[in-house]
Structure formats: structure tokens, C-alpha cells
C-alpha positions in Angstrom: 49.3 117.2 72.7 52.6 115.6 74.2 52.2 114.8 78.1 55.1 115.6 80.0 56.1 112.8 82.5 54.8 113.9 85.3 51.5 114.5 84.3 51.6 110.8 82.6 52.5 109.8 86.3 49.7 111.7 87.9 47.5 110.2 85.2 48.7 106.8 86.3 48.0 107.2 89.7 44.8 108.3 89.7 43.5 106.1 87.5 40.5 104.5 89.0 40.8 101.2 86.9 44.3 101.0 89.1 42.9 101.2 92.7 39.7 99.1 91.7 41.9 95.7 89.6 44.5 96.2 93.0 41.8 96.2 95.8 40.3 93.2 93.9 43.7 91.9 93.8 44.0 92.6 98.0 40.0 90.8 98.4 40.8 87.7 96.4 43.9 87.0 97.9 42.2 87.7 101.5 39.5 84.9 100.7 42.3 82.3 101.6 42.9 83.8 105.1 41.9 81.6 107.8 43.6 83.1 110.3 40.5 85.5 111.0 36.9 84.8 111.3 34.6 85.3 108.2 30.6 86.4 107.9 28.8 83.4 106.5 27.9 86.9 104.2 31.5 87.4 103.3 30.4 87.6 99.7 28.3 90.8 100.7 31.5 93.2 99.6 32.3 91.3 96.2 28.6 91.9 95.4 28.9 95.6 95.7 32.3 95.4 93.8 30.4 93.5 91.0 28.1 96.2 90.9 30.6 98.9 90.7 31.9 97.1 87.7 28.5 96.9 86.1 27.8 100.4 86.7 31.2 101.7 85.5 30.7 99.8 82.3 26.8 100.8 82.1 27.9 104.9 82.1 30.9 104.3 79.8 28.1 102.5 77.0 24.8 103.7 77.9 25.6 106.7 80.0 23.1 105.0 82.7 23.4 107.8 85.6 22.1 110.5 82.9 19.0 108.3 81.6 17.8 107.3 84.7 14.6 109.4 85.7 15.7 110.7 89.1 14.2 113.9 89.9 16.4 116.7 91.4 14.6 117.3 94.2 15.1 113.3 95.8 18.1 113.6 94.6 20.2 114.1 97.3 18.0 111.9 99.6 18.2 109.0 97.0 21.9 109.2 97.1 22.1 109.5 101.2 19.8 106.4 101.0 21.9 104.6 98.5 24.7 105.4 100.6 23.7 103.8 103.9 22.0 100.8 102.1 24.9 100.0 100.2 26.9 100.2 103.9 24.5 97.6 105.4 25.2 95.4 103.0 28.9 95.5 103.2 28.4 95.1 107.0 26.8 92.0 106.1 30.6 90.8 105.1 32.4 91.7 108.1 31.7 90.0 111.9 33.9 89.9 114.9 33.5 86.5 116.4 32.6 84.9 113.5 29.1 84.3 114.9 27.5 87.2 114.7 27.4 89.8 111.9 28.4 93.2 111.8 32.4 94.4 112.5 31.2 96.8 115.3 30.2 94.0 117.8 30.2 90.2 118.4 26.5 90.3 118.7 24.1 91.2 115.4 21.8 93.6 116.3 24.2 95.8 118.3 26.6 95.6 115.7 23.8 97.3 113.6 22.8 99.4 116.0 25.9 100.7 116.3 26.8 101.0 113.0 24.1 103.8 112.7 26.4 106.4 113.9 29.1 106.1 111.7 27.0 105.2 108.4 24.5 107.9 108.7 27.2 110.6 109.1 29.5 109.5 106.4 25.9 109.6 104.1 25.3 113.0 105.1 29.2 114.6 105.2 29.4 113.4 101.7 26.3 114.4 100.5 27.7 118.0 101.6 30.8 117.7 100.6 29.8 116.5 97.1 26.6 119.6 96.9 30.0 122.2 97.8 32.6 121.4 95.7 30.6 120.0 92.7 32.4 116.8 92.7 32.8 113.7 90.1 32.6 110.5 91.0 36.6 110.1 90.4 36.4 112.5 93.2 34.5 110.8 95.5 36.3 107.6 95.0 39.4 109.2 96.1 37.3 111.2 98.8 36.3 107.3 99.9 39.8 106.3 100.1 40.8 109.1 102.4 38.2 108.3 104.8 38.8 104.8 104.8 42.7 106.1 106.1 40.9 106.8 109.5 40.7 103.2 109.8 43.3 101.6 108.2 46.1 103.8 109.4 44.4 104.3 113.2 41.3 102.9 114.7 41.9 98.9 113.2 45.8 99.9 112.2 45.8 97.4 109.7 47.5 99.3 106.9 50.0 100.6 109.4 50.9 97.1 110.3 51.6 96.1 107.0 53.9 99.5 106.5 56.1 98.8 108.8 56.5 94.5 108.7 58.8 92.8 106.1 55.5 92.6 103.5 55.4 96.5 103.5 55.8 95.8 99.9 52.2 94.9 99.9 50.6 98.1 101.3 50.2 99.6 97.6 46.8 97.2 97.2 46.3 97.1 100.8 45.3 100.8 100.3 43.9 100.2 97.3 41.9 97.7 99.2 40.1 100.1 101.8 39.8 102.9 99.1 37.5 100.3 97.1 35.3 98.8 100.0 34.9 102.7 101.1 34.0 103.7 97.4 31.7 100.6 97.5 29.0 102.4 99.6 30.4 106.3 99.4 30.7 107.0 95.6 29.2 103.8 94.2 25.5 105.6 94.4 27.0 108.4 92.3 26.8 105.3 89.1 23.1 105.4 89.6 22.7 109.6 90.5 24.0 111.9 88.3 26.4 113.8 90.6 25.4 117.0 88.9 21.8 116.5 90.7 23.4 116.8 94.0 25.3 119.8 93.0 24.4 123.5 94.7 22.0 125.9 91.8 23.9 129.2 90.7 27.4 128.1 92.5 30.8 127.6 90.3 32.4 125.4 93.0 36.6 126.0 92.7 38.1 122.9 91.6 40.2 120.9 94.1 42.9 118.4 93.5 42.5 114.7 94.3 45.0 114.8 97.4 42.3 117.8 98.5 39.6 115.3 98.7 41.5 112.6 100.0 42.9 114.7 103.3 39.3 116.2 103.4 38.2 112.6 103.6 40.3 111.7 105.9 39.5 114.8 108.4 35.9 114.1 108.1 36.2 110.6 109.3 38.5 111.6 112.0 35.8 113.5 113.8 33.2 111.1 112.5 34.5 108.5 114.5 35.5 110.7 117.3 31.9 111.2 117.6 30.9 107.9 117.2 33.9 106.6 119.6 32.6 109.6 122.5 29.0 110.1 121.9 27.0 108.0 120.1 28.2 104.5 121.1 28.2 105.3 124.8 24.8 107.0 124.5 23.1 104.0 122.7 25.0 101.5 124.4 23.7 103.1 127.5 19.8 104.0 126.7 19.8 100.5 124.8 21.4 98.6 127.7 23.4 96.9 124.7 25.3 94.1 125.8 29.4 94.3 126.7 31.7 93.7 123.5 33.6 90.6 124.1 
């Protein structure tokens, strides 16, 4: 059958081989940047991204996700595990000083701390999310990318710099970027759990288009990080006597 041109467009565009080569592109060419600190675990995030190469290519031969003897009743809590594991370890690449490690403060241990309350939701809204609407991992990728919006467009503004300076040209794999290192812990457990194990019994979920899950993405992590912004890092900050962020 003979694709019409827009559906060879929409193919294009939501091709996950796309976002993945161009966020790789945006990570190797961000190696050379000395202008901000680095984690002495800055490798932390190319590991994951390694991994989701392995695991793409381990489903595509082996079908890996459907062989592996994960029973449906851990399931979900496997994958909300995997999730906030995989999250730690791409804190590991991030600090704010250069000193410490973590992107939330210049210290370690707060940093983690405080990382708690925006990993553990993001585990559990997807987990529901995905349980709904009977998602796919090309899904959740894209549901990733949408979240990561939150932060490149408002709370760090680092996409929205680049949109409107004179190498706007370069926001393509800029988003790419943050829709890969938010797949990295979001839908990169989904290579490892069949998908179909999270899904709800006796329920034919409607099918949703990508932009769907990317603006549902996105208004998750809105109020995720509202939360986080007005109730969870004041409370901790406060019962832990955490120390000021520099």
C-alpha cells in the first residue's frame, strides 16, 4: 500500500531511531562544554543510553521483554522500581557545583533527598498512565519527552533559551536531547517489562495519538513539580534541617 505524504511525514517524525541518533548527537557534542560544571559521574547518562540501545536491539532479535520470566503480579512494582533506579543513576551525571552530585543541590545527600519527590511520582504517574491507556513503549518515549518539556521549556529554560538565540537552529536535538535522557529512566524499564503486564485485565483502552501523550506528559510534570516546588522540598528541607542551596 502507497503512503500518502503526510503519513510518510508523521512516520518520520515519530520515529524513535530519530529522537534517540539526535539526542546522542546533542550529548556528544555537550561533552566538550566547559563552560558548566560536570559530575565526575557524567558518564552515568551514556550508560543508560547504551543500555537503551542494547535493549532495543535485544527485542528487535530475541524479543527479550517477552522471554523474561516476570510475573504479572510484580509487574508493575518491578517497572516503578526500574524507573526510580534507572533515575538515580542518571542523577549520578548531573551536579550543581561541580562538587557534589545530584542537579537538585550543591550538596550530595540533599540533592538525593530531594530528588525523592520528583522521581517517585514520575514512577507512579507513569505506571498509571501506562496501566490506562495500554500504552507501547513508542508511547512512553514520547510520553518521556513531554514531561521532560516541564523542564526544558520552564523550570531550567534551557530549550527556551536556545529557541529564541541565533542557534535556534539547534533546538530540533536539543529536544531530542531531553526526550532521550527522560525516556532513559521513564520508558527504558518497558525493554525489560513487557508493557502488556502493566496493562489493566478486561479493559480495551481507546488509542491516543502521540501528541496526546506528549501534552499528557507534559501536564503531569507540571503539577509534579508544582508539588515538589510547594510541598515536598519545603517539607523535607524543613523536618530534615537540609542545608541552604548555594
Amino acid at each position: 500500500m502507497k503512503l500518502r505524504p503526510l503519513e510518510l511525514i508523521k512516520r518520520g517524525i515519530w520515529n524513535i531511531w530519530l529522537w534517540i541518533v539526535l539526542g546522542i548527537i546533542f550529548a556528544a557534542l555537550n561533552l566538550g562544554n566547559s563552560s558548566e560544571p560536570k559530575s565526575r559521574y557524567w558518564f552515568a547518562e551514556l550508560a543508560l543510553y547504551s543500555l537503551m540501545l542494547t535493549g532495543l536491539w535485544a527485542n528487535a532479535k530475541f524479543d527479550l521483554r517477552k522471554k523474561l520470566p516476570i510475573p504479572k503480579k510484580i509487574a508493575p512494582a518491578v517497572y516503578i522500581f526500574l524507573v526510580w533506579l534507572f533515575g538515580m543513576i542518571f542523577e549520578l551525571s548531573l551536579t550543581v557545583t561541580g562538587e557534589g552530585i545530584g542537579g537538585l543541590h550543591a550538596e550530595t545527600l540533599p540533592s538525593f533527598i530531594l530528588a525523592q519527590g520528583d522521581y517517585i511520582p514520575i514512577a507512579l504517574a507513569s505506571y498509571f498512565v501506562i496501566r490506562r491507556t495500554q500504552a507501547s513503549f513508542q508511547e512512553v518515549f514520547f510520553f518521556s519527552g513531554g514531561k521532560s518539556l516541564t523542564e526544558a521549556l520552564l523550570f531550567t529554560g534551557v530549550l527556551t533559551s536556545v529557541l529564541f538565540s541565533p542557534m535556534f537552529w539547534l533546538s530540533p536535538i536539543v529536544l531530542a536531547y531531553y526526550t532521550l535522557a527522560y525516556s532513559s529512566f521513564i520508558a527504558l524499564p518497558l525493554l525489560f517489562v513487557d508493557e502488556e503486564l502493566l496493562w489493566k485485565e478486561s479493559f480495551q483502552a481507546r488509542r491516543h495519538s502521540i501528541p496526546f501523550f506528549w501534552m499528557l506528559g507534559f501536564v503531569l510534570a507540571f503539577f509534579i513539580r508544582i508539588f515538589w516546588g510547594l510541598v515536598y522540598g519545603p517539607f523535607v528541607t524543613q523536618l530534615l534541617h537540609l542545608p541552604p542551596n548555594p
